[in-house]
C-alpha positions, 0 to 999 in steps of 0.5 A, spaced: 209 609 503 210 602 503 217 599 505 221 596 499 225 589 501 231 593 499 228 598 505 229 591 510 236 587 513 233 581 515 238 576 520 238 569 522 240 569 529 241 562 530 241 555 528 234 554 530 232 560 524 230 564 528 230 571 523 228 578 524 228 584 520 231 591 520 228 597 517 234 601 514 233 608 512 235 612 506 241 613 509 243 606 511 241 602 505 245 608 501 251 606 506 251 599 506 251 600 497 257 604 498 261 600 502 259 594 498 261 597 491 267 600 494 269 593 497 270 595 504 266 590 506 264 583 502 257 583 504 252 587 509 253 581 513 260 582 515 258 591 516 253 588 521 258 583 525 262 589 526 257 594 528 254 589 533 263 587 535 265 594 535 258 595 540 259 590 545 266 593 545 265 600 547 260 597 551 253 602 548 249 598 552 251 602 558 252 609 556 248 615 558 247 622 556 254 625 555 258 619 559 261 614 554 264 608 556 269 602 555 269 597 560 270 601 566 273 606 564 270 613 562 273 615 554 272 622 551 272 622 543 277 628 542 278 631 535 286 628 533 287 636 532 285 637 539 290 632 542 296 634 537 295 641 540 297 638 547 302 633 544 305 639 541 305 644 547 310 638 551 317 637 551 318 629 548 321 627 555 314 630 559 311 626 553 315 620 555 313 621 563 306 622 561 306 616 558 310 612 564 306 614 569 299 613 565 302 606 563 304 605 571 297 607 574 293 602 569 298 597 571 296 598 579 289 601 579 286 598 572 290 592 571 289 586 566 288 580 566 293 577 573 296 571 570 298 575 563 304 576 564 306 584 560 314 582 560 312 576 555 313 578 548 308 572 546 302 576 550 304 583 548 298 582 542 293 583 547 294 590 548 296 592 542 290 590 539 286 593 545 291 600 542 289 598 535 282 598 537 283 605 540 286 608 535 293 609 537 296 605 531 296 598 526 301 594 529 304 589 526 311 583 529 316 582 524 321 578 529 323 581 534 320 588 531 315 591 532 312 595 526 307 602 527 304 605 521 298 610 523 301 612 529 296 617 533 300 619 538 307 621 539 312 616 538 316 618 545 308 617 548 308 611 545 315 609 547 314 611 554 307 607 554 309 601 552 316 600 555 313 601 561 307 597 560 311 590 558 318 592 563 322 593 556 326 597 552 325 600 546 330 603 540 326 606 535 327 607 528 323 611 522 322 607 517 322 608 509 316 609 509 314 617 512 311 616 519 312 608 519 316 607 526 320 601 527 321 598 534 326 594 537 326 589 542 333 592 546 332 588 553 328 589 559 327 594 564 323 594 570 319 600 572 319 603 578 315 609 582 320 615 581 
């Protein structure tokens, strides 16, 4: 069967015009039409952008069969009813543990950037669109609040993370609306090895 031009995504690469064309199948071209008309995105350009961004992120280039990758660490891809269940089996206080020590290792084994100092308000966008990107959470700043909507984890997890993390302590307040959490900036609170 002939393709059709609406079978085919054609994309100018650069500024000196180079173009290729994508064959789409039925399934693709009957995606990108859904996410046009719904208004997901404004146009097939933009849905190429992010499969290409959300690509390089993941680094898909170098996954093998049955190894996912993100930078160098391995991800597993599990099911948020699977992981509720373990939540639910553990006591908020082992939660908050877990999550201290986790945030401790990726400090000392894994470490970001060195000059991104994690105990400055100002660079803490780094790892909460690292943990947006991961699906933990939307987190937005309002002052010297911290607002978490779509939470994926247990607020105690989240908690235990983050103030080990950026050395700081948090309260944290349910907002109106129901599973909105507010955090709030209480001081500073330097981690050790217990």
């Amino acid at each position: 069967m002939p393709l059709r031009p609406e079978d085919h995504l054609t994309l100018k690469v650069d500024s000196d015009g180079e173009e290729f064309t994508v064959h789409l199948d039925e399934d693709l071209r009957k995606y990108l039409a859904f996410l046009e008309s719904s208004r997901m995105i404004k146009d097939r350009e933009e849905a190429v952008l992010a499969a290409l961004r959300i690509y390089k992120k993941l680094n898909m280039h170098e996954w093998l069969q049955y190894v996912y990758r993100l930078g160098d660490q391995r991800i597993l891809i599990v099911s948020h009813r699977m992981l509720n269940d373990i939540f639910t089996s553990v006591s908020e206080a082992q939660l908050y543990e877990i999550a201290r020590m986790s945030a401790l290792k990726r400090r000392l084994i894994d470490p970001f950037d060195p000059e991104l100092d994690l105990s400055e308000p100002s660079n803490w966008g780094v790892i909460l669109n690292e943990l947006e990107n991961l699906g933990w959470a939307k987190f937005s700043s309002n002052g010297g609040e911290m607002i978490v909507e779509f939470l994926g984890v247990p607020i105690a997890f989240l908690k235990g993370y983050l103030e080990t993390l950026f050395q700081a302590e948090f309260s944290v307040a349910p907002a109106l609306d129901d599973g909105v959490y507010v955090l709030t900036l209480k001081g500073e609170r330097r981690e050790v090895w217990r």
